[in-house]
N, C-alpha and C positions, 0 to 999 in steps of 0.2 A: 702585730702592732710593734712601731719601734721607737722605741724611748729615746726620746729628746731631752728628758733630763741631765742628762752626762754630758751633753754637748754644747758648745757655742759654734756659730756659723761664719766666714768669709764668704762675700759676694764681690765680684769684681765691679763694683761702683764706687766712686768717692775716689778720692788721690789723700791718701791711701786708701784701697779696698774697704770698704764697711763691715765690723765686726756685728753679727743679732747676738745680742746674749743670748743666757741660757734659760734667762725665766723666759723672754720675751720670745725664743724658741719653740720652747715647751708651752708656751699658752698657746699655739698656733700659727706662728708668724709662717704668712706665704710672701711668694716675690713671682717674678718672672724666672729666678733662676734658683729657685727652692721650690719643691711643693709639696705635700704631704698628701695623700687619698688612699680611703681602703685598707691603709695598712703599708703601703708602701711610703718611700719618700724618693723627690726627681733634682736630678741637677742638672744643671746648664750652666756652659761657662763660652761665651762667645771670643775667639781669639783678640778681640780688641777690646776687651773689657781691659780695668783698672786691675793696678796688682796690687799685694801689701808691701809692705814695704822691705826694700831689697831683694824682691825677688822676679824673675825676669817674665813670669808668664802668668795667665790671671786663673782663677779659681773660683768654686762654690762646692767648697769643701767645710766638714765639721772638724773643730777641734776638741780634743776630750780636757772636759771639766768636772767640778765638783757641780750638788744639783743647785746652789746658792750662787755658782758663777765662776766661781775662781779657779785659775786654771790647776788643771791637778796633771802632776810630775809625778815622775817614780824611777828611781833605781832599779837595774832588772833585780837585783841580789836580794831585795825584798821580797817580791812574791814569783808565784808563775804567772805571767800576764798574755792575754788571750784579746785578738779582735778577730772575729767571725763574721760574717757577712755573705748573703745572696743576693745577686747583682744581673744585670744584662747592660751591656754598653749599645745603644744605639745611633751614636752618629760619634764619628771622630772629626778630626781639622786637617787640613791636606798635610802633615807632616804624620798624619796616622798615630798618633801618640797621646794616651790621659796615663796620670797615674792617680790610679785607683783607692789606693790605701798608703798607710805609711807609719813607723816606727820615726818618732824627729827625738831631734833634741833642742831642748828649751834655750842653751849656749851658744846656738852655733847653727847657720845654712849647712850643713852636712852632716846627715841625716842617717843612721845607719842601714834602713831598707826605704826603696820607695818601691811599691809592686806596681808596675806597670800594663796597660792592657796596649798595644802596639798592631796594629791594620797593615796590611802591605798583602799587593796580588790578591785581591779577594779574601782573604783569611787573618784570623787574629792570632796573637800568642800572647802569655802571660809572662811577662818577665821581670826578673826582681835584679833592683838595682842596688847596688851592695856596696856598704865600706863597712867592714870586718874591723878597720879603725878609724879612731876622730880622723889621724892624718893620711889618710889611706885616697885617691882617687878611685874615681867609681870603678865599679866592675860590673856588667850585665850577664843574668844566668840566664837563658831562655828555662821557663818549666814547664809550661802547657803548649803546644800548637794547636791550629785548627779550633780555635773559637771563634765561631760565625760572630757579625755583628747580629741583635736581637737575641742571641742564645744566653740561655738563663747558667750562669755558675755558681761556684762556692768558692771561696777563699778562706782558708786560717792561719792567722799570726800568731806562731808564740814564741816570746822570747823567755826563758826558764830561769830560774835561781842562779844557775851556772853559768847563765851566760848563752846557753847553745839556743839557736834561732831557727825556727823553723817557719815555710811557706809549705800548705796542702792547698791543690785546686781539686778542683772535683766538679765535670759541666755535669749536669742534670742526667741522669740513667746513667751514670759511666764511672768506670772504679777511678778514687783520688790516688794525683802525682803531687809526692812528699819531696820536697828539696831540705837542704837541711845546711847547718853550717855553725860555726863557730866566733860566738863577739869574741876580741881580745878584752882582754881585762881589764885596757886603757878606758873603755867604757864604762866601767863600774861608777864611776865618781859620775858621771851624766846623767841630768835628769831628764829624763825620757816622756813621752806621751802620744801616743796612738793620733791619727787622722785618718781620713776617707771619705770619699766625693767625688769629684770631675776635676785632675787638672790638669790643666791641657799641657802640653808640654810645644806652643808654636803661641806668636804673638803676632801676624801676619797677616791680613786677610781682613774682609768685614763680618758684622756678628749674623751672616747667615753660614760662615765657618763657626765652627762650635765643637764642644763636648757635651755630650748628653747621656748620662747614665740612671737607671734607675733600679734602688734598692730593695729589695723586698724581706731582709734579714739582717741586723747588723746592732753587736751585740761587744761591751767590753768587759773583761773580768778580770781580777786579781785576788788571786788566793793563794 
């Protein structure tokens, strides 16, 4: 079972996107592009959905919140903060790209991880996309190759006391690849907050182009 209490929802409806709170979440809110069964939860994000605002591609991702609503921020230099998650990606959008999970900042479009799941020639990779600083342009690591679509993984974020950031994947029967890295300390003053969901990273196409991911584990901590 995965707790919807810590979370509020973006679905790419409305100009700007529709925010579900977090009670109205957690009581059960389903959609077409949310669903909750069994223990799992489903997203869909068709590439011509609504975006939020200033951002160029649409989404049906959670944002992390407090269980009362409000959104919850945090400095890494506070605790050690953790988002964990079992997933399988089952349809991408002809540009082959969702990002999957994500490290934001509350300040600013640029974000210091956004984990990427990316299709290309039959096969998936898991890639994180990285600014090490606020003024930093992106960087792409590849970490995992060879994730089928439908194949079930793992993924963990943690970004430490110190600053040091780390991504583990791990698909189902198979030993985890640890990538690892270093925030500058320009980030320290940033207030940070975890995401995860479907976002497509293509706005092109009609909504039987899509992202469609489904969770089966997805867990945030700070201690």
């Amino acid at each position: 079972m995965i707790d919807l209490n810590t979370w509020n929802l973006s679905i790419p409806v409305g100009e700007p996107a529709v925010t579900i709170s977090t009670p109205l979440l957690a009581n059960g809110y389903q959609d077409d592009y949310f669903k909750a069964d069994n223990g799992a939860i489903f997203f869909w994000a068709p590439v011509n959905g609504s975006t939020t605002k200033s951002a160029k591609y649409p989404r049906s991702e959670l944002r992390e919140t407090f269980a009362d609503g409000k959104l919850r921020n945090w400095k890494y230099n506070a605790a050690d903060n953790y988002l964990n998650a079992t997933l399988k990606v089952t349809q991408v959008p002809s540009v082959g790209k969702i990002v999957i999970g994500q490290v934001h900042n509350s300040d600013g479009d640029n974000p210091p991880l956004k984990l990427s799941y990316q299709y290309k020639s039959g096969t998936g990779s898991i890639v994180a996309i990285i600014r090490l600083k606020p003024t930093d342009t992106t960087t792409s690591v590849s970490i995992l190759k060879g994730v089928a679509l439908n194949q079930s993984f793992s993924y963990g974020i943690r970004v430490s006391k110190s600053g040091a950031m780390s991504v583990s994947v791990q698909p189902a029967g198979k030993a985890a690849t640890v990538w690892n890295a270093q925030l500058d300390s320009a980030w320290a003053p940033s207030p940070l907050y975890f995401k995860a969901g479907s976002y497509v990273q293509d706005n092109e196409g009609d909504n039987t182009e899509a992202g469609a991911v489904t969770f089966t584990a997805l867990q945030i901590k700070h201690i």
